[in-house]
C-alpha positions as CSV (number, residue, x, y, z in Angstrom):
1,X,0.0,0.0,0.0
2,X,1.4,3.7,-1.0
3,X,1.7,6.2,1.8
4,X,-0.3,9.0,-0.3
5,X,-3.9,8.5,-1.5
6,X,-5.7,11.1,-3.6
7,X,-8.4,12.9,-2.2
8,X,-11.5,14.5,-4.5
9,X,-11.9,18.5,-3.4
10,X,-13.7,21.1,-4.9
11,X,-11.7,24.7,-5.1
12,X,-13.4,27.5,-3.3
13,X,-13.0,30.0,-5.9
14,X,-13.2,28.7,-9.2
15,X,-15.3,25.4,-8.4
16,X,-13.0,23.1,-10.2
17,X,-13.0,19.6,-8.9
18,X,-9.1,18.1,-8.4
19,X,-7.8,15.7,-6.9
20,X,-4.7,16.6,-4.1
21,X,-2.6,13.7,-2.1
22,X,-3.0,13.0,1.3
23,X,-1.5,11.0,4.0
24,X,-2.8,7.4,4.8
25,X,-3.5,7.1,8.4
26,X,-1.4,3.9,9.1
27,X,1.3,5.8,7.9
28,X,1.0,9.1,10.0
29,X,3.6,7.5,12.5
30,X,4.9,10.4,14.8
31,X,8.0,9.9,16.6
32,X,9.1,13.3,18.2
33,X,7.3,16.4,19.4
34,X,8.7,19.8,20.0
35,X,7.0,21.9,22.6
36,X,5.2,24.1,20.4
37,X,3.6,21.0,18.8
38,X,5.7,20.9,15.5
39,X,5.9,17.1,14.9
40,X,8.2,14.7,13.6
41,X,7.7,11.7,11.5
42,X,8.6,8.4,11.0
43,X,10.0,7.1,7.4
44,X,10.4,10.9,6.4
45,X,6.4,11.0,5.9
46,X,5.5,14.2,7.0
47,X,1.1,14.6,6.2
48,X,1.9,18.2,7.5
49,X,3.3,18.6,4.1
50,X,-0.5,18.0,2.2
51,X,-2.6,20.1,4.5
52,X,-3.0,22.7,2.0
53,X,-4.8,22.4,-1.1
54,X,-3.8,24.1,-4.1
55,X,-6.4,24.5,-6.8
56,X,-4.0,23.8,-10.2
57,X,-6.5,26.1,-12.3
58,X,-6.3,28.8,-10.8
59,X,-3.8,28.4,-7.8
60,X,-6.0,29.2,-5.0
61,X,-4.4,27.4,-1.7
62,X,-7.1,26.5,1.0
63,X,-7.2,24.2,4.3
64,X,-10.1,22.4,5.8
65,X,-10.4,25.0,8.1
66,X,-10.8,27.9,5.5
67,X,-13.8,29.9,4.2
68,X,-16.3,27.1,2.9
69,X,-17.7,29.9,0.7
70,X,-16.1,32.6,-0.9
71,X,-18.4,35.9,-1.9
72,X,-17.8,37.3,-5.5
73,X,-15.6,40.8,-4.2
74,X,-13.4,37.8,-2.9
75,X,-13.5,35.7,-5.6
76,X,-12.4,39.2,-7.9
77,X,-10.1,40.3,-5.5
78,X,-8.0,36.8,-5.3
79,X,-8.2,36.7,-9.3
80,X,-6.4,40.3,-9.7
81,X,-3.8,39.9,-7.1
82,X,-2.9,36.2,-7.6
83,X,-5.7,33.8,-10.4
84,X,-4.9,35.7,-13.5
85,X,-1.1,35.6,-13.2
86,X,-1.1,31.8,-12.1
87,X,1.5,29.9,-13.9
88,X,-0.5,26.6,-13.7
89,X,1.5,24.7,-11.3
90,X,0.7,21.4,-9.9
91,X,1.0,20.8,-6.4
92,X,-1.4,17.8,-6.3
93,X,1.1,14.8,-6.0
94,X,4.4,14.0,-3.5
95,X,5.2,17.1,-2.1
96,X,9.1,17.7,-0.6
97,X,9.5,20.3,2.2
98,X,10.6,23.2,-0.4
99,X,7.4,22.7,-2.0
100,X,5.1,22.2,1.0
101,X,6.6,25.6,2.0
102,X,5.1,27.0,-1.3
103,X,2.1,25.4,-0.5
104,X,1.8,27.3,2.9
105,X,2.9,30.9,1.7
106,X,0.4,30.3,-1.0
107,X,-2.1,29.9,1.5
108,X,-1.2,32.7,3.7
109,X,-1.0,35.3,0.5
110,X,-4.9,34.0,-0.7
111,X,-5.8,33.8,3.5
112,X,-4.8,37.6,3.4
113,X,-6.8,38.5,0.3
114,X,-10.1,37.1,0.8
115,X,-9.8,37.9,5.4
116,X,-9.7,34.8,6.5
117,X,-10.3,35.0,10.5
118,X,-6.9,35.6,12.1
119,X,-6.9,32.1,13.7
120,X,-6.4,30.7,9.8
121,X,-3.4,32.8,9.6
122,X,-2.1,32.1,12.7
123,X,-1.8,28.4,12.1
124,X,-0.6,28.9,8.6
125,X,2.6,31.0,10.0
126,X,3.3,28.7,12.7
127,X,3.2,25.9,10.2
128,X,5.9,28.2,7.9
129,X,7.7,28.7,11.3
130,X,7.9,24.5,11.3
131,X,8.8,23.9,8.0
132,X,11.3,26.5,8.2
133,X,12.8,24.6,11.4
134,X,12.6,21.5,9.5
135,X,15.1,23.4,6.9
136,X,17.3,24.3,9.8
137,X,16.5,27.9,8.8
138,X,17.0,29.6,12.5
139,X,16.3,33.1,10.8
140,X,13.4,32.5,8.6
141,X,12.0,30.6,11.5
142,X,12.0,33.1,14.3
143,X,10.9,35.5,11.9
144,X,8.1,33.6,11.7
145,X,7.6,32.4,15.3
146,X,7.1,36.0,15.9
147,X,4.5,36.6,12.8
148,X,2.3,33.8,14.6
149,X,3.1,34.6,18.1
150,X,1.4,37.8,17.4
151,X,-1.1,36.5,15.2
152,X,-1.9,33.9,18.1
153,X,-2.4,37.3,21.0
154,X,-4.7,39.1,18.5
155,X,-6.9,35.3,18.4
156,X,-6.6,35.2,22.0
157,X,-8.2,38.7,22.1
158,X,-10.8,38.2,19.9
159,X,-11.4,34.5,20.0
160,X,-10.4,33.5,23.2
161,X,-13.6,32.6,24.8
162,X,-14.9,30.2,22.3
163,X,-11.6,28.1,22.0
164,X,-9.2,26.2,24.3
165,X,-8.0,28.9,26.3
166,X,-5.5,26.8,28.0
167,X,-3.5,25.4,25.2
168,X,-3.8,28.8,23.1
169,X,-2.6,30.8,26.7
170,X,0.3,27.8,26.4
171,X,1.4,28.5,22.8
172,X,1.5,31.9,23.3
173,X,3.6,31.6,26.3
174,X,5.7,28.9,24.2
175,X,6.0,31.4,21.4
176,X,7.4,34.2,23.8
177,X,10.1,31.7,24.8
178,X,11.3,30.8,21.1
179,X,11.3,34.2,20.4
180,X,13.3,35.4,23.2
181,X,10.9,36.7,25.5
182,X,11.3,34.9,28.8
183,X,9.6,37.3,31.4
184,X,6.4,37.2,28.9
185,X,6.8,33.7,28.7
186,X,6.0,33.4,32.7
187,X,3.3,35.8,32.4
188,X,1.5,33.7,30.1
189,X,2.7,30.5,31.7
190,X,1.5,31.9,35.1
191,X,-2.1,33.3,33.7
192,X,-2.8,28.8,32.9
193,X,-1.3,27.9,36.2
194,X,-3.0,30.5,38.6
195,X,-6.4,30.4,36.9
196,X,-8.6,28.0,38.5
197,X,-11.3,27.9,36.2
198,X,-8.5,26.2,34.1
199,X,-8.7,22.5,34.5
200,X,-6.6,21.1,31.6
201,X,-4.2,19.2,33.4
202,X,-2.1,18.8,30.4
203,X,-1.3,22.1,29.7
204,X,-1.2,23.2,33.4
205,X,1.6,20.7,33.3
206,X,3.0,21.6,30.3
207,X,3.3,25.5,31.6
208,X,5.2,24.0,34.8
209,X,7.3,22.2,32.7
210,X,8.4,25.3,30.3
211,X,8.8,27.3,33.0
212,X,11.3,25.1,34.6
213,X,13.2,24.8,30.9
214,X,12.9,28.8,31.7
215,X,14.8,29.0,34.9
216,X,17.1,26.5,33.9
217,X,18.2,29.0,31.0
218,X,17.9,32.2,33.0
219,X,18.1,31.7,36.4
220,X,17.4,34.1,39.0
221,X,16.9,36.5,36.1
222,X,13.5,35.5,35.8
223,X,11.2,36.2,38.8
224,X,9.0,33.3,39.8
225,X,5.0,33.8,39.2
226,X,3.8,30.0,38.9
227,X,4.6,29.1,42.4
């Protein structure tokens, strides 16, 4: 049995049918995870590489958690920034990291365009943050860290009651510490910790646990607020 399979979608803008590879469950065999959730696979099988969908008539790059329906100003306004200069690349079969990174910045330019709700984007520069990792690219990747960590605050702002406020509170925390950002990183460590109403044990634990990895790096720099 072959790792990828192709999947049937319909693109958002243009309504043409396609097919785009995805990952085969039994294969999606994670070995490693970092603590901002970036994952490692076995066999060099990454399915992070096929989350996006790339339309390969027009070029518009979507996720399953993007606009189901796109109104006609967005439709207009993705086809004179990006549709009518599309080169008619194919992203629909194997995918290395290079081009999965394509993929991703594809998706963030047509996110941008057509206002996709900030959570979208923040995902989709975290996920550029990983793949940039992946690459060993320290510089592209904090640059990048930094676009979602503030991407993640302004979800936290505006979405923050309607989601897992634990685990978003987490990565943001998380994000301040790969970013540099230690003393922001406790705040938003603490903020999980302190709160009672906050019963996720595994992200309590996980807070207690980066803030250890904190003082470890910074010692008595770093004042302690999750006692």
């Amino acid at each position: 049995m072959e790792p990828l399979y192709l999947s049937k979608v319909v693109c958002t803008c243009c309504d043409t049918t396609f097919t785009t590879s995805r990952v085969r469950s039994t294969f999606k065999r994670q070995v490693k995870t970092d603590s901002d959730f970036c994952g490692y696979f076995k066999d060099g099988i990454n399915p992070e590489y096929y989350v996006v969908r790339v339309c390969p008539e027009c070029g518009y790059a979507f996720t399953e958690n993007s606009k189901p329906h796109l109104a006609e100003r967005q439709r207009s306004a993705y086809w004179d920034k990006v549709g009518k200069h599309w080169n008619g690349r194919n992203y629909c079969g194997e995918r290395n990291s290079v081009e999965a990174l394509e993929t991703y910045k594809l998706a963030l330019l047509c996110a941008q365009i057509v206002d996709e709700p900030v959570r979208v984007m923040a995902s989709l520069l975290h996920h550029i943050a990983w793949l940039y990792r992946e690459q060993q690219n320290v510089e592209q990747e904090g640059r990048f860290l930094r676009y979602a960590l503030d991407a993640y605050i302004r979800v936290y702002e505006t979405e923050g009651s309607m989601l897992n406020d634990a685990r978003l509170m987490y990565i943001i925390g998380e994000l301040h510490r790969r970013t540099g950002r230690p003393n922001d990183a406790v705040r938003w460590f603490s903020r999980v910790v302190n709160d009672k109403r906050i019963t996720d044990a595994a992200m309590i634990k996980a807070c207690r646990e980066q803030w250890q990895v904190i003082r470890s790096e910074n010692g008595s720099a770093i004042a302690d607020e999750t006692a």
